[in-house]
C-alpha positions as CSV (number, residue, x, y, z in Angstrom):
1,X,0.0,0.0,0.0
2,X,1.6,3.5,-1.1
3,X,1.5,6.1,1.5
4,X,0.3,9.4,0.7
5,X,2.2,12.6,2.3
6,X,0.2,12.9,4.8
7,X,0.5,9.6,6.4
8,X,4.4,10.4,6.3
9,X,4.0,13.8,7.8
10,X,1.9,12.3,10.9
11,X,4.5,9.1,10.9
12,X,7.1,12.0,11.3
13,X,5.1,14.0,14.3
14,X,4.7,10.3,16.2
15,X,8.2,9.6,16.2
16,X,10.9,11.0,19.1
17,X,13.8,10.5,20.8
18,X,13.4,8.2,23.8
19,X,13.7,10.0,27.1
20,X,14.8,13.8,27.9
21,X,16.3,15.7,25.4
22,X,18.7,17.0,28.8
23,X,20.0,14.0,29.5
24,X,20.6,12.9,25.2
25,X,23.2,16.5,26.0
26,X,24.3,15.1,29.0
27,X,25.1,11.6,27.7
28,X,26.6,13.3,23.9
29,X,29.3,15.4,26.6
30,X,30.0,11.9,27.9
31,X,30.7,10.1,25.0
32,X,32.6,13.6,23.2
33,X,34.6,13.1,26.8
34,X,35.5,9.6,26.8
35,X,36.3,9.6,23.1
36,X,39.1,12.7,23.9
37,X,40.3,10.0,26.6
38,X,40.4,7.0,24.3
39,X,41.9,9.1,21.2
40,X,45.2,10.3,24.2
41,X,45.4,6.6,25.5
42,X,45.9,5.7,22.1
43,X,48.5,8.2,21.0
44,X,50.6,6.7,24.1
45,X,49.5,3.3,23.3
46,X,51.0,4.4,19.3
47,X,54.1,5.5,21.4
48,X,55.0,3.2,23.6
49,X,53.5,0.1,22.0
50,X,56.1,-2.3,23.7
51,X,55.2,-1.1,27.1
52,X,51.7,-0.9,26.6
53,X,51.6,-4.8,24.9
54,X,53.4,-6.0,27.6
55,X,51.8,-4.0,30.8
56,X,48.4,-5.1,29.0
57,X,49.3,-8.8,29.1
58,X,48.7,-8.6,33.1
59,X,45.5,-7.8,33.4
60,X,43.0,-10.7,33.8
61,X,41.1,-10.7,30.1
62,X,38.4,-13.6,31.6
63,X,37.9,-11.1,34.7
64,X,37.0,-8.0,31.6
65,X,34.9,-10.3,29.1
66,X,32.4,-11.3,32.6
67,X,32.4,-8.2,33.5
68,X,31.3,-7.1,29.7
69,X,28.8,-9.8,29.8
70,X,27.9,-8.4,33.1
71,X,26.6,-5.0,31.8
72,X,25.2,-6.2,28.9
73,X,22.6,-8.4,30.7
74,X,22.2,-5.1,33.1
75,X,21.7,-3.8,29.2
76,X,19.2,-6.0,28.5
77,X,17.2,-5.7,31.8
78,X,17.2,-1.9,31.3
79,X,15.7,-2.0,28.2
80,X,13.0,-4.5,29.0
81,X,12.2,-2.4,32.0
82,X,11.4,0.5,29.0
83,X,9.2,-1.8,26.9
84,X,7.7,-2.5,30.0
85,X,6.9,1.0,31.2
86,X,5.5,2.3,27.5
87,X,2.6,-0.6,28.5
88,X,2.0,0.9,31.4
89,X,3.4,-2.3,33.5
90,X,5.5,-0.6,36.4
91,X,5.8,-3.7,39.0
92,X,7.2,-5.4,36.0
93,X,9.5,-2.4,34.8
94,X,10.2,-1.6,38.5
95,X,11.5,-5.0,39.0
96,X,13.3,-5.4,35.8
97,X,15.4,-2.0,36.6
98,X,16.1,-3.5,39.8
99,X,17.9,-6.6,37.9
100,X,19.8,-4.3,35.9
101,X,21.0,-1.9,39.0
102,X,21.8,-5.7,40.7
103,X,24.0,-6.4,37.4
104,X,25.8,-3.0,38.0
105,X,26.6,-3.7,41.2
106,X,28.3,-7.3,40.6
107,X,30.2,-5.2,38.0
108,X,31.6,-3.0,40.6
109,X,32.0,-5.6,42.4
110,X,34.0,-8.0,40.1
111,X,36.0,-4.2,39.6
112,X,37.2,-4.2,42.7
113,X,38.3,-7.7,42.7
114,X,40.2,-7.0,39.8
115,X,42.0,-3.9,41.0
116,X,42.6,-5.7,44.2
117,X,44.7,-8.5,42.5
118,X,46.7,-5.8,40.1
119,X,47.5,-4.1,43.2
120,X,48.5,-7.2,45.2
121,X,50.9,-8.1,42.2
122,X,52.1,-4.6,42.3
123,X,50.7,-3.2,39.3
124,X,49.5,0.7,40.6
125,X,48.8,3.8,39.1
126,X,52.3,4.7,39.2
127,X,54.1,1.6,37.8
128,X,53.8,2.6,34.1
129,X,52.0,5.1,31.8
130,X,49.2,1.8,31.0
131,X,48.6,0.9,33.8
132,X,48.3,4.8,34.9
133,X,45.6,5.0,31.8
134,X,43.8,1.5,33.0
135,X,42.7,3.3,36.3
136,X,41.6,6.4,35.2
137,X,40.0,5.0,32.6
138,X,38.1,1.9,34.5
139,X,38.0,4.5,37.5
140,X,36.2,7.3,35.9
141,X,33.9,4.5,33.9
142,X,33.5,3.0,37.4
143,X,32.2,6.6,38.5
144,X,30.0,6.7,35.6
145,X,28.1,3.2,36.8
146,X,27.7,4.7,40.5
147,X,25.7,7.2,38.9
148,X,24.0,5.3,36.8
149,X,23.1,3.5,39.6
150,X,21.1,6.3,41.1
151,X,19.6,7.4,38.2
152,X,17.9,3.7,37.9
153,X,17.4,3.6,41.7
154,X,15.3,7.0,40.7
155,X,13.9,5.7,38.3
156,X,12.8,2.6,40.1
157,X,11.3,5.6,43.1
158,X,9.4,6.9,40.2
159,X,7.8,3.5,38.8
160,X,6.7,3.3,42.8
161,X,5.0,6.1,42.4
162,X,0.9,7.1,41.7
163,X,1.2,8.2,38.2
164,X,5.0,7.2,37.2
165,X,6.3,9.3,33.8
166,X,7.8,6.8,31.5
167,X,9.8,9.1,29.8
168,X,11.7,8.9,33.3
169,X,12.6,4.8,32.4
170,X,13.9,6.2,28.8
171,X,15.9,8.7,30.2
172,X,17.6,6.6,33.0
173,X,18.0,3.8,30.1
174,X,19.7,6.1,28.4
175,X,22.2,6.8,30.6
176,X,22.5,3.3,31.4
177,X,23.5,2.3,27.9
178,X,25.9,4.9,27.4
179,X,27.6,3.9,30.6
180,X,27.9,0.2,28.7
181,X,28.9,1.8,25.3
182,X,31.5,3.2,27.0
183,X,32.7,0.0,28.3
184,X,32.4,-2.2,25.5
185,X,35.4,0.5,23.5
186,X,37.1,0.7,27.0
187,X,37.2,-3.3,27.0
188,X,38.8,-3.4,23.5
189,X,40.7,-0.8,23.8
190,X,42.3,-1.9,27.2
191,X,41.9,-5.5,27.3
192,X,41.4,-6.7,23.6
193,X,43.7,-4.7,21.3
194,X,46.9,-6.0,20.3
């Protein structure tokens, strides 16, 4: 069936960007900050690639792939949650964001594990100039998923509430899946890339 202009001019007013227009800003001055941190860890990485090859080879790449697979089950939680909310089910999307907050706190917790160990071998922030981009760079993404955290714990207040806003689900699942974009390039970058 051809559509006439019409039907593509109210197809066009129906369709929007999920969430809050504030927090699509907030999460573009993220991503335009991480990428200025992954473009300088690779221009040291392009410098010192011996160094970096080597230091890299210590880090626990089993302990970084669960902890991917981690965040993207919080991922897929998150974004049931949504679907869930647009029907107007909030026990179910309530519960759902719940699962993906639980995720995100495994993931700090398998983190700190991790950091634990480096340390206990006696691989710090000042050992090297990778292992001094592997902290900053897990520690300010590790930042990033504390606050994610409470914006999904707010999220899960507002499902609790009388007359919950959904747009409040698509904005904290927004944030939520920029916090795992970021990790899925910070993953390759640091753990993957040879």
């Amino acid at each position: 069936m051809l559509q006439t202009p019409d039907d593509l001019e109210t197809a066009r007013d129906h369709v929007r960007l999920p969430g809050d227009r504030d927090m699509w800003i907030f999460v573009l001055g993220d991503l335009a900050f991480f990428a200025v941190y992954f473009i300088i860890f690779m221009v040291y990485r392009h410098n010192e690639p011996t160094l970096f090859l080597t230091s890299q080879r210590h880090l626990n790449l089993t302990t970084g792939a669960i902890n991917t697979l981690v965040l993207l089950a919080s991922s897929r939680f998150v974004a049931v949650a949504v679907q869930a909310a647009r029907r107007g089910d909030h026990r179910s999307a309530a519960r759902t964001l719940s699962y993906g907050a639980v995720c995100g706190t495994v993931f700090i917790a398998i983190k700190a594990f991790e950091w634990s160990a480096e340390i206990h071998r006696g691989f710090t922030l000042p050992r090297n100039d990778f292992f001094m981009f592997y902290y900053m760079l897990t520690g300010v993404h590790l930042f990033h998923v504390l606050l994610g955290l409470g914006i999904l714990g707010f999220a899960v207040h507002e499902l609790r509430q009388e007359s919950p806003r959904a747009w409040i689900v698509e904005a904290a699942a927004t944030y939520w899946h920029m916090v795992d974009v970021v990790w899925i390039v910070l993953f390759t970058l640091v753990y993957v890339m040879r």
